[in-house]
C-alpha positions in Angstrom: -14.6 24.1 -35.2 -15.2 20.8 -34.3 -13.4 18.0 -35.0 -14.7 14.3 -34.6 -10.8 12.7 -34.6 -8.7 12.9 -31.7 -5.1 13.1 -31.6 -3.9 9.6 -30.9 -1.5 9.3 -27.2 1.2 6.6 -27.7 0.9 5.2 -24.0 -3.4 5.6 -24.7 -3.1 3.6 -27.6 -0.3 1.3 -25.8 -3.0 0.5 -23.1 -6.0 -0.1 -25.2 -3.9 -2.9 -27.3 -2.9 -4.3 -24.4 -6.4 -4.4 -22.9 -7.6 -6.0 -26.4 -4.8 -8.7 -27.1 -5.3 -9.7 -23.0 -9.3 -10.3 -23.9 -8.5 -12.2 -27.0 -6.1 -14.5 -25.2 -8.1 -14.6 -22.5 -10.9 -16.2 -24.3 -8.7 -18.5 -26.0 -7.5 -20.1 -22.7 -10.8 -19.5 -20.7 -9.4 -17.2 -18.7 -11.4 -15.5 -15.9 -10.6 -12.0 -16.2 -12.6 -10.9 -13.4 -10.9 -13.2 -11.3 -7.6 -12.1 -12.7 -8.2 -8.6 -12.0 -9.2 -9.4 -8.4 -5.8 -10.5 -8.0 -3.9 -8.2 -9.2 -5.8 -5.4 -7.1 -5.1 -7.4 -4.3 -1.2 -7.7 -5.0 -1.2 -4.3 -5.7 -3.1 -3.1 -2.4 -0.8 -5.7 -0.8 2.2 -4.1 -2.0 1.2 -0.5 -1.1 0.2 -1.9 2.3 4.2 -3.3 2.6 5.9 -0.1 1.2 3.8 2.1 4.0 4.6 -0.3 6.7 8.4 -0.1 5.4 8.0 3.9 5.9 11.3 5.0 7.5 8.3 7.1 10.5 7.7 3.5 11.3 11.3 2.8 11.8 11.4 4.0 14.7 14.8 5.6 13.9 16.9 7.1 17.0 16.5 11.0 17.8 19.6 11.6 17.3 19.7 10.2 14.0 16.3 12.3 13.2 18.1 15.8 14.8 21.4 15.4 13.2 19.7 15.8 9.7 18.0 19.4 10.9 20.4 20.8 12.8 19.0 23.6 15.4 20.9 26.7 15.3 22.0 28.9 17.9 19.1 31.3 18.0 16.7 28.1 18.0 18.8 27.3 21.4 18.1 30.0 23.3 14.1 30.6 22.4 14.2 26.9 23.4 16.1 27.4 26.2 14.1 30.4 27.8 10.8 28.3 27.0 11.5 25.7 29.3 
């Protein structure tokens, strides 16, 4: 059967109290909120941009230091070695 109410999320209803109290204050204070939410896309775009540039590929980290965490065992050697 059908039902017309949903069951109520706490973090749902968290968000959409939020998003109301920030519209009423907002108003109060002439607050752009378009603006507002410009800038917080672009600090988090920002951000994401810093923690991919601070990846530990883009380090640049020695090979040994890279081999010693995967070690190659001894049957790895010698298919290695009769490769080359």
């Amino acid at each position: 059967m059908y039902s017309p109410f949903q069951e109520y999320n706490y973090a749902d209803v968290r968000d959409r109290q939020y998003l109301l109290t920030l519209h009423k204050h907002a108003k109060k204070v002439n607050l752009d909120v378009d603006r507002y939410n410009q800038l917080r896309d672009s600090i988090a775009q920002t951000e994401y941009d810093l923690k991919r540039l601070r990846d530990p590929l883009q380090l640049q980290l020695p090979i040994q230091h890279l081999n010693s965490q995967y070690p190659i065992s001894s049957s790895q050697e010698k298919d290695s070695g009769s490769k080359e």
